[in-house]
ROLOKE-279144 format. One record per residue: residue in one letter; y negated, z negated, x of N, C-alpha, C in turn. Coordinates in steps of 0.05 Angstrom, whole numbers, plus 5000, padded with zeros to 4 digits. Example, Ala and Ser with C-alpha at 12.3 -4.5 7.8 and 13.67 -1.06 7.14 Angstrom:
<rs>
a511448445264509048445246506648445264
s504548585257502148575273499948435258
</rs>
This chain:
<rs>
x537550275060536650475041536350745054
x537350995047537351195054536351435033
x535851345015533551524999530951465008
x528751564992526551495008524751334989
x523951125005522150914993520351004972
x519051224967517151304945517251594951
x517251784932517052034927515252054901
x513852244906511552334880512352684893
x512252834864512753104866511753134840
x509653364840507753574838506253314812
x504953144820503852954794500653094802
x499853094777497253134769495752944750
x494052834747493252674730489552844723
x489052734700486252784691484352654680
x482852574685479752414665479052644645
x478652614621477652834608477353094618
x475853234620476253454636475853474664
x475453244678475753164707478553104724
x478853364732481953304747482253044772
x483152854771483252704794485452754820
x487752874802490252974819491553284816
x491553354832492353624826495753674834
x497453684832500453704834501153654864
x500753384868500153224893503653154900
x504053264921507253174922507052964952
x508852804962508952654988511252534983
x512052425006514252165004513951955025
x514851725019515051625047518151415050
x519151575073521651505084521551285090
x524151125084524550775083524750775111
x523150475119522450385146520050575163
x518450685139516150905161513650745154
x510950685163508250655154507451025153
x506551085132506051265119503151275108
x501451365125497651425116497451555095
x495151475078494851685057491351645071
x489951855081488051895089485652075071
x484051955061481552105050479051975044
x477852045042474551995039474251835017
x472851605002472251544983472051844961
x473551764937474051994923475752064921
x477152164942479652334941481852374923
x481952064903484652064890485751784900
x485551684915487751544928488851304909
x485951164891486850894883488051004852
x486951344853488251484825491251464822
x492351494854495051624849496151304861
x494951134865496150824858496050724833
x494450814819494650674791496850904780
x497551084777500051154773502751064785
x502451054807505150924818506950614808
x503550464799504450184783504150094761
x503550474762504250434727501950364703
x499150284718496950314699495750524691
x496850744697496150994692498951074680
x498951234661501351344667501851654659
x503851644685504151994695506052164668
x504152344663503852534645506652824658
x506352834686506653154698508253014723
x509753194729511753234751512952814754
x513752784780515752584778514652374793
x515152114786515151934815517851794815
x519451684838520951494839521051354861
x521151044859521150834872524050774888
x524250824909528450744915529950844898
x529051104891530851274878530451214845
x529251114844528951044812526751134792
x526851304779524351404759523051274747
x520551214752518951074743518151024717
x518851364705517751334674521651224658
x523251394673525651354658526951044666
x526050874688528250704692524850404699
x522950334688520850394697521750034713
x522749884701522449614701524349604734
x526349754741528049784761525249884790
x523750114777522350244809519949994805
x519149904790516449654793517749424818
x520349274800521649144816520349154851
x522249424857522749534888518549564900
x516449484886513949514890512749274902
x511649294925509949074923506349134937
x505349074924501749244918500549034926
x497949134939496048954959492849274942
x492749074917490149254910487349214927
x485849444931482749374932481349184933
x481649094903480048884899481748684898
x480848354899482548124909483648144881
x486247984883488347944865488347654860
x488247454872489347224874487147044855
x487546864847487046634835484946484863
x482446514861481446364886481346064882
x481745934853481745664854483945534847
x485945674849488845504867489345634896
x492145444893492245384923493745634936
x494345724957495245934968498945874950
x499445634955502645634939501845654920
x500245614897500345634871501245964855
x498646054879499346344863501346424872
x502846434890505546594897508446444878
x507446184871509045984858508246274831
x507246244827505346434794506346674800
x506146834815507047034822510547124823
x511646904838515046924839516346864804
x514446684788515846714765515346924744
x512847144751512347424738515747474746
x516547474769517747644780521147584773
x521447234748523747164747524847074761
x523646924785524046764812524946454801
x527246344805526746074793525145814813
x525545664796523245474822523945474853
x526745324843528445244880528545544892
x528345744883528846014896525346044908
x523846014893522046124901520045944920
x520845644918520345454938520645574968
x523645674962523945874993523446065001
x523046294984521346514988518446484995
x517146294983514746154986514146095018
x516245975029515545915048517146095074
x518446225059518746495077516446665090
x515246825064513147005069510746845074
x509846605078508146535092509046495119
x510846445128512146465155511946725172
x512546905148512447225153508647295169
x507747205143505247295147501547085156
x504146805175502446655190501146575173
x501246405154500046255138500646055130
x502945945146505445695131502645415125
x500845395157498745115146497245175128
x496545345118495145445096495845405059
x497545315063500145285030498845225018
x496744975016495744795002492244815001
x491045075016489045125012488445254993
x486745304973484945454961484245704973
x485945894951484446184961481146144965
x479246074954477046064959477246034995
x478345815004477145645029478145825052
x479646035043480546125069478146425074
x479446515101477546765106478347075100
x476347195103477947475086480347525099
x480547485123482747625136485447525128
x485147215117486747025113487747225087
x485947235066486647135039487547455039
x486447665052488947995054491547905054
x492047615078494647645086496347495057
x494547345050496147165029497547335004
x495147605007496247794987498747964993
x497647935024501048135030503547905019
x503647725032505947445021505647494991
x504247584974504647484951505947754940
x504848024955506648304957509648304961
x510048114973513248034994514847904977
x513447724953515447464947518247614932
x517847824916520347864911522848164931
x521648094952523048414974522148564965
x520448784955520149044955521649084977
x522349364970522849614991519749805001
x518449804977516849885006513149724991
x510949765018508349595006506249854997
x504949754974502750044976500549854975
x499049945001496549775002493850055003
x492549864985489850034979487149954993
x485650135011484750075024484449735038
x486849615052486649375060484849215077
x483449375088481349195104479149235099
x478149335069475449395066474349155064
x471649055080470648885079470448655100
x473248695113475048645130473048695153
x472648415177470848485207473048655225
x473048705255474148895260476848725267
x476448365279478748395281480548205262
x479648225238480948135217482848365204
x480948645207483048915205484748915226
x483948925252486548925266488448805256
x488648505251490448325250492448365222
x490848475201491648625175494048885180
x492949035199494049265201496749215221
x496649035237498448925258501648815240
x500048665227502048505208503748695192
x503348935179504249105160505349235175
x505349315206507149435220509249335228
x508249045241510648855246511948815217
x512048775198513648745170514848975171
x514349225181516349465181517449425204
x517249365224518349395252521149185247
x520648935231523548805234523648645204
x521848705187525248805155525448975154
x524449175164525249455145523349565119
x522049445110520649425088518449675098
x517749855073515950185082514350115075
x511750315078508350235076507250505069
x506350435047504150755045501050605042
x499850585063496950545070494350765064
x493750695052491350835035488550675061
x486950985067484350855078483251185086
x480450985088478251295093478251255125
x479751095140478250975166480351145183
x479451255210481351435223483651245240
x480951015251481951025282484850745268
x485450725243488350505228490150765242
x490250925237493051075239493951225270
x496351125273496751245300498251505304
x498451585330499451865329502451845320
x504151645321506951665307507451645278
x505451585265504951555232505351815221
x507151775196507451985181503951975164
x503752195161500552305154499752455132
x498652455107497452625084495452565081
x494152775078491352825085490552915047
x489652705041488552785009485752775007
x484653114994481053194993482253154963
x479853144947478753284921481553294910
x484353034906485753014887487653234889
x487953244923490253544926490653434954
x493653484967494553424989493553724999
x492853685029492253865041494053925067
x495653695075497453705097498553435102
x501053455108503053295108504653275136
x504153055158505853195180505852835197
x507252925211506652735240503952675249
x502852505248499752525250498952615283
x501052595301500852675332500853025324
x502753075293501653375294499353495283
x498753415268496253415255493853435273
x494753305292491453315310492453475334
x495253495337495453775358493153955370
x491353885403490054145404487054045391
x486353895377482853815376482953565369
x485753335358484353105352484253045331
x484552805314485552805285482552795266
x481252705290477752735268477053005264
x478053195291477053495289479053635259
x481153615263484053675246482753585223
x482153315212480953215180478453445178
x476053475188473853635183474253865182
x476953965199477054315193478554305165
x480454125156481154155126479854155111
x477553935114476153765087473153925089
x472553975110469854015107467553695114
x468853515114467853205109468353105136
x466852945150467552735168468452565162
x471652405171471452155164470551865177
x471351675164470051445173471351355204
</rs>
């Protein structure tokens, strides 16, 4: 893929007279992990519920692998695969059930998704796990089961929303590890949403979203050029982050 995994240009969204987005543009290039960095508030799970479409964008553009979301919408969903906030999964079936449930949203037939099934748990270290109950497993577990259940039909790229909230520290590591390695060898892009500094490294592409407006867009090694990416966030925002 040589277009770029997700582009949004100049989208604004609004709550009654409460702007949540202000003509917020970014992209993130296929095969990059791509930060969306801001404070509780900022917009972030605003301008995810537009991207998948439970919102829908009024102003300027989004497209998914080149595909318009509002004009071609069922084609850029496809190329999506979302790791929300809050848990997704069915906690009283089994880790195969819901991805079994999941691959046929997606028009997966059985024998196809038998193997996908046991692909992305392979992917994402869960293969003895098939037959557990989301309940029984641990948070770190049941993130990952969401990424597998993100995976079952290939997206091109993941948008995860704040992924390790809740998450101990090295259950986030292990979260954040995994989503790199899934870019490091499919290819598959990441736009990671979090208020937390020390997820993002200095080679990460970087947007820095206050108050429902990008404020800077760069190499995150440039971004903190010269004081440091906590000093760099507080001279924009005014805010410390987490």
């Amino acid at each position: 893929m040589t277009t770029d995994a997700l582009a949004i240009d100049d989208v604004s969204h609004s709550f009654g007279r409460v702007q949540a987005l202000k003509n917020v543009t970014l992209n993130v290039p296929p095969g990059r992990f791509t930060a969306l960095l801001g404070v509780n508030g900022a917009g972030k799970t605003t301008l995810f519920s537009l991207v998948t479409r439970l919102y829908d964008n009024s102003s300027g553009a989004i497209r998914v692998a080149g595909y318009d979301l509002r004009r071609k919408p069922s084609q850029a969903l496809a190329r999506l695969g979302v790791v929300f906030q809050s848990r997704a999964m069915d906690a009283d079936l089994t880790v195969r059930q819901n991805l079994a449930y999941h691959a046929s949203l997606h028009g997966i037939g059985r024998r196809d998704a038998s193997d996908r099934i046991a692909e992305v748990l392979g992917q994402v270290g869960l293969s003895e796990k098939a037959g557990d109950r989301i309940s029984a497993l641990s948070g770190g577990q049941q993130r990952r089961a969401e990424i597998a259940r993100a995976l079952i039909h290939r997206p091109d790229i993941l948008l995860l929303d704040e992924a390790t909230v809740g998450l101990d520290v090295k259950s986030r590591a292990e979260v954040l590890a995994l989503t790199r390695r899934l870019i490091a060898e499919n290819g598959v892009s990441a736009l990671w949403a979090t208020h937390i500094m020390d997820e993002i490294q200095p080679d990460d592409d970087l947007v820095i979203l206050h108050e429902g407006q990008v404020l800077r867009r760069d190499r995150a090694s440039e971004i903190a050029r010269g004081k440091g990416l906590t000093q760099a966030f507080l001279d924009l925002t005014g805010v410390a982050p987490a």
